[in-house]
C-alpha positions as CSV (number, residue, x, y, z in Angstrom):
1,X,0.0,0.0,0.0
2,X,1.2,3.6,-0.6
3,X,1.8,5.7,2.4
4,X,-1.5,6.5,3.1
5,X,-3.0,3.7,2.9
6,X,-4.3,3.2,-0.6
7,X,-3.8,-0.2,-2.4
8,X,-1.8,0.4,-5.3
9,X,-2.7,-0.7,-8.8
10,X,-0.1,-1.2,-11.7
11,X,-0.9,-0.5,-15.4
12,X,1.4,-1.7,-17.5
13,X,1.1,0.5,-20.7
14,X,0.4,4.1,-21.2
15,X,-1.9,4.8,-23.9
16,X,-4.9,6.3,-24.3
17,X,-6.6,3.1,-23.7
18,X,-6.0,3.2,-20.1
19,X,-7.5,6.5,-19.1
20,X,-11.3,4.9,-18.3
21,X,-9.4,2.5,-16.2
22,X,-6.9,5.1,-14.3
23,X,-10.4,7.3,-13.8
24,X,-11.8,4.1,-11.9
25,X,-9.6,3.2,-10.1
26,X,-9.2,6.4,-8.5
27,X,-12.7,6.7,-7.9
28,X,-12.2,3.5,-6.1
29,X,-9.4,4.9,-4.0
30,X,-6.4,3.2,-5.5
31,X,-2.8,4.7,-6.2
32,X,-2.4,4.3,-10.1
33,X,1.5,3.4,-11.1
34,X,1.8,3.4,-15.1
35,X,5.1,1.6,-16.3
36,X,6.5,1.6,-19.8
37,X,9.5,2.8,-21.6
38,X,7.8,5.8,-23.4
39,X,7.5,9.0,-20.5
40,X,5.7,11.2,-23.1
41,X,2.5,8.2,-23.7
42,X,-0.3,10.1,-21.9
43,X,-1.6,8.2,-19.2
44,X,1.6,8.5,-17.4
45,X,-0.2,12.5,-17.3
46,X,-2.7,10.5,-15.3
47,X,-1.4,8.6,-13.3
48,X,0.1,8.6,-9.5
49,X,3.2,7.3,-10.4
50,X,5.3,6.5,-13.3
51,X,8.5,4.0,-14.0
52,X,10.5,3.8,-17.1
53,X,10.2,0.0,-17.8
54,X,9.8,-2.2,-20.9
55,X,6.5,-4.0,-20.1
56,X,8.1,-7.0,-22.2
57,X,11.0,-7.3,-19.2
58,X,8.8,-9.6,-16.9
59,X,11.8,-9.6,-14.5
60,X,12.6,-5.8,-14.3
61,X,8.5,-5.5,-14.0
62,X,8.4,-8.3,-11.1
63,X,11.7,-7.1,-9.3
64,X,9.6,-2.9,-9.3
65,X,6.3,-4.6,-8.1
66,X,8.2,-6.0,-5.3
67,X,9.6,-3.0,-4.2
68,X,6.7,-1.0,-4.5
69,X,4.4,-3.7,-2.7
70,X,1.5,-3.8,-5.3
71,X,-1.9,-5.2,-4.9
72,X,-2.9,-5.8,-8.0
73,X,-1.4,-5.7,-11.6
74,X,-3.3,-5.7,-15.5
75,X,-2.0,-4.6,-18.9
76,X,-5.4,-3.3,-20.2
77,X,-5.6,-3.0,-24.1
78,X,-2.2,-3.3,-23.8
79,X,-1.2,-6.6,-24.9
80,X,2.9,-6.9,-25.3
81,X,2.5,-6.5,-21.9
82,X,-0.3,-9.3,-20.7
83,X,2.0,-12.2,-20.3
84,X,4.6,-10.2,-18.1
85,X,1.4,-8.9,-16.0
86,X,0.3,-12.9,-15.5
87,X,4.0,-13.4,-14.8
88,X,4.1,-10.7,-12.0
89,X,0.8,-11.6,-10.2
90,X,2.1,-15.5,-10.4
91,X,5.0,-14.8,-8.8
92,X,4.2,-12.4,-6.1
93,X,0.2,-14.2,-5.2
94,X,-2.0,-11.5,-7.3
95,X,-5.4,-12.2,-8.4
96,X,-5.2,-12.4,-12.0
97,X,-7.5,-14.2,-14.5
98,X,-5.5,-16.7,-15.8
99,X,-2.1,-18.9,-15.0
100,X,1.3,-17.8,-16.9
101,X,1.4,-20.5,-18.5
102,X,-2.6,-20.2,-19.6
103,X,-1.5,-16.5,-20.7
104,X,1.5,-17.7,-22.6
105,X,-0.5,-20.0,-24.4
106,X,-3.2,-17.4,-24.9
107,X,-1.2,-14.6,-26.4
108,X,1.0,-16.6,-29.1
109,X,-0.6,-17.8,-31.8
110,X,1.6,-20.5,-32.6
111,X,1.1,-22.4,-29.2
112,X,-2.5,-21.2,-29.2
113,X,-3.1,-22.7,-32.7
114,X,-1.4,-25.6,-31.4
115,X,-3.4,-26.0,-28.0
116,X,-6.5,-25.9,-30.0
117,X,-5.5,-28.7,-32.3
118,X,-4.7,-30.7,-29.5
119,X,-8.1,-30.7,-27.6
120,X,-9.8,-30.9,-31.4
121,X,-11.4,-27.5,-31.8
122,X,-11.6,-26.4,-35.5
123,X,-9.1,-24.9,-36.9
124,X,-6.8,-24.3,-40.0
125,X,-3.8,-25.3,-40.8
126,X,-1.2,-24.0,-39.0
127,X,2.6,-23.9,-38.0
128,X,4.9,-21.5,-35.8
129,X,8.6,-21.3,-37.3
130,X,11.8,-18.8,-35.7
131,X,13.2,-19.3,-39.5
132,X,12.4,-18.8,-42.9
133,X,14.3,-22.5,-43.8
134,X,11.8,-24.5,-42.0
135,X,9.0,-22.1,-43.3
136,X,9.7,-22.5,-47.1
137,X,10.8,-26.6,-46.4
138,X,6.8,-26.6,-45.3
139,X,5.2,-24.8,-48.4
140,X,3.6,-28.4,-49.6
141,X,1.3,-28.8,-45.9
142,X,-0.7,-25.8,-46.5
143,X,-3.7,-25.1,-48.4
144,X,-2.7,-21.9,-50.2
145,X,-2.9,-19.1,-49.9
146,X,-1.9,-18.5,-46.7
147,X,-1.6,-15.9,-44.0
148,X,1.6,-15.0,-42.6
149,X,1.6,-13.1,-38.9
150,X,3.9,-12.4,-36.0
151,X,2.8,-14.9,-33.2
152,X,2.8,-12.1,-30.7
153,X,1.7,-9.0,-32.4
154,X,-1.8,-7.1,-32.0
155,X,-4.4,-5.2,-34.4
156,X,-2.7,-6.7,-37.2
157,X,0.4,-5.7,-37.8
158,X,2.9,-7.6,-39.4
159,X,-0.1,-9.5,-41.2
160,X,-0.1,-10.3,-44.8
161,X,-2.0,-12.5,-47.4
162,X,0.4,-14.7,-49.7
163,X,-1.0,-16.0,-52.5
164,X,1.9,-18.3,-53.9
165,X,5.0,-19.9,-52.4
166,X,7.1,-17.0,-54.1
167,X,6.0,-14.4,-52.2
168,X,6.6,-15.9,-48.5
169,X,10.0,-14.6,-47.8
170,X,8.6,-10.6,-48.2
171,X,5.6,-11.9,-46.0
172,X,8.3,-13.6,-43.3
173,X,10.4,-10.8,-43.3
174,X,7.0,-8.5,-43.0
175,X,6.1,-10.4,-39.9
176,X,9.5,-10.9,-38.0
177,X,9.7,-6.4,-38.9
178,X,6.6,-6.0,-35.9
179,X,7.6,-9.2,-34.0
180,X,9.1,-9.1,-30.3
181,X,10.6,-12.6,-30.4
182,X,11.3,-13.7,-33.8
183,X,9.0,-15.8,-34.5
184,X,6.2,-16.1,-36.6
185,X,2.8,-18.4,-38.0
186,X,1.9,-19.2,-41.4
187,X,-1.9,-20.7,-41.5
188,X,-4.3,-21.3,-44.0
189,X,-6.3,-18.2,-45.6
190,X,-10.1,-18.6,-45.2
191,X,-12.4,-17.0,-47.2
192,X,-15.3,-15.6,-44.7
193,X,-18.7,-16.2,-45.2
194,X,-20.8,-13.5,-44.4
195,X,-19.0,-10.9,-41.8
196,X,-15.8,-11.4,-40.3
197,X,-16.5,-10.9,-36.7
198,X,-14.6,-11.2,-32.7
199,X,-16.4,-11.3,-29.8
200,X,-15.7,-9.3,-26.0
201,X,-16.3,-12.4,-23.3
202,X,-16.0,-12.1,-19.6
203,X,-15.6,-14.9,-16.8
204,X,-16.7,-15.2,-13.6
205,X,-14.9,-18.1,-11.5
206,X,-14.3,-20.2,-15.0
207,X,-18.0,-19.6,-16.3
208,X,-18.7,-17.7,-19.4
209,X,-20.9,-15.1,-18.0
210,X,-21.0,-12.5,-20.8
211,X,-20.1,-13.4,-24.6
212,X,-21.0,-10.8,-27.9
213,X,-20.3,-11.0,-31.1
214,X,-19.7,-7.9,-33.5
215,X,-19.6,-7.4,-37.8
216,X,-16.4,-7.0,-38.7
217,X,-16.2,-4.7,-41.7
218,X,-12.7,-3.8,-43.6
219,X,-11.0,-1.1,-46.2
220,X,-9.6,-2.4,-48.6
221,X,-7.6,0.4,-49.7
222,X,-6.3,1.0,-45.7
223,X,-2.4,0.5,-45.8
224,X,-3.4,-2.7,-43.4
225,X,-6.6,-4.3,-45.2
226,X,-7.0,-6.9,-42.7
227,X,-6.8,-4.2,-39.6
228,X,-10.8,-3.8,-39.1
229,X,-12.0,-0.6,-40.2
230,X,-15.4,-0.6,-38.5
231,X,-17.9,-2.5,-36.3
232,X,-21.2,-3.1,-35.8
233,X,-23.5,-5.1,-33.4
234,X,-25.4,-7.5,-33.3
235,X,-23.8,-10.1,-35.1
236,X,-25.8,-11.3,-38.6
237,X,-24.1,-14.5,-37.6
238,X,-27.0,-17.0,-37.2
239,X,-28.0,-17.8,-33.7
240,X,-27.2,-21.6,-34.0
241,X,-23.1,-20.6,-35.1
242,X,-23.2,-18.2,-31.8
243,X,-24.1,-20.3,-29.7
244,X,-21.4,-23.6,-31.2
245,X,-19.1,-20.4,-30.6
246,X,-20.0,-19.8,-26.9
247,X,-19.7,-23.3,-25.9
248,X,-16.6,-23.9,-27.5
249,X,-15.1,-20.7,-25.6
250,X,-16.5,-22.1,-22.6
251,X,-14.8,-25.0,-22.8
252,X,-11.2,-22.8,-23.7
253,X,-11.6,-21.3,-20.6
254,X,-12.4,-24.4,-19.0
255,X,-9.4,-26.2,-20.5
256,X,-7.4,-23.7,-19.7
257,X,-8.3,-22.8,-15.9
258,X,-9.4,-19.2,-16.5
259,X,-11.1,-17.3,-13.5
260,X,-12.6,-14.1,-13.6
261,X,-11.6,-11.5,-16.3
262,X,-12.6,-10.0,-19.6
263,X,-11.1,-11.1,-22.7
């Protein structure tokens, strides 16, 4: 707790994304301590404290909350720094919703394409790589074309569609450019039918309590095509797809042990 008295909350992150939550939590009475490596993002304006810290050094991150004595941790919209926050509250006996190793799995998309192939949910083809040798020795397993991303990037960046073999080495070298560990996923492309769409779910104890499902709709001139453009809600998915989708996300949070959290 902070001198007087207040639990302190730590956010890793500081952009724009984390004012509603800085704004609650004070209302709530907690100290706010923002940490990344960029002083000039603006919720460190916002916040009670601030610490120069890359959110990706889990270590550095654990080693601060210790000395400040935190009581609770979250990298909200923030998610480079998600794993390092599960990490933290792991280590040091923080609520969080999910295991490290649940998180880990969660937030690369190599070992979570993998994960779901091993408990038989439907999905592509799909293979992680750290080099563009075992990528191109693989060009025969896929049903091209083919997607190539970062396995730990977010709102698409580093994603391209590849059409023929050729082109895969601009792709890799595309992906590993927005990639924090080197490594990257090639899986198949497929085409939608009706609206692309994501869902916002939240847990309660390891049930699925609240699960939605937007429209996805995209630009095709946008410098990324496959960032979303705009959304819309409800879903004009039909109801009998929603709910296959909700029980097989339910049993993803069941498989892996999530708690209470939104996702």
């Amino acid at each position: 707790m902070s001198q007087s008295g207040q639990k302190k909350l730590m956010l890793l992150g500081g952009l724009r994304y984390l004012l509603p939550v800085i704004k609650a939590a004070h209302k709530n009475g907690y100290y706010v301590i923002t940490v990344d490596y960029i002083p000039d993002n603006i919720a460190h304006k916002y916040s009670d404290e601030y610490h120069n810290i890359s959110i990706l050094d889990k270590d550095a991150v654990l080693s601060l909350a210790k000395e400040l004595d935190i009581d609770g941790i979250m990298s909200f919209a923030v998610d480079p720094g998600v794993v390092t926050a599960a990490y933290v509250a792991e280590k040091i006996g923080l609520p969080f919703q999910g295991s490290y190793e649940a998180v880990s799995i969660l937030q690369d998309k190599a070992k979570f394409r993998k994960f779901l192939t091993e408990h038989n949910f439907n999905v592509p083809t799909a293979k992680g790589y750290n080099n563009k040798a075992d990528a191109l020795a693989d060009t025969a397993i896929f049903n091209w074309p083919v997607i190539v991303k970062p396995v730990d990037s977010a709102g698409s960046k580093g994603v391209s569609k590849v059409d023929t073999p050729e082109g895969l080495i601009d792709a890799i070298d595309y992906a590993l450019s927005e990639s924090h560990n080197g490594h990257f996923i090639i899986e198949d492309f497929l085409e939608k039918e009706g609206n692309s769409s994501d869902t916002d779910c939240f847990s309660i104890n390891g049930e699925l309590t609240f699960c939605s499902f937007s429209n996805q709709f995209f630009d095709p001139n946008a410098e990324n095509p496959y960032t979303p453009a705009a959304y819309s809600w409800p879903s004009t998915m039909p109801a009998n797809v929603q709910e296959e989708l909700r029980s097989e996300l339910q049993r993803l949070v069941t498989l892996l042990k999530l708690g209470t959290g939104i996702y």
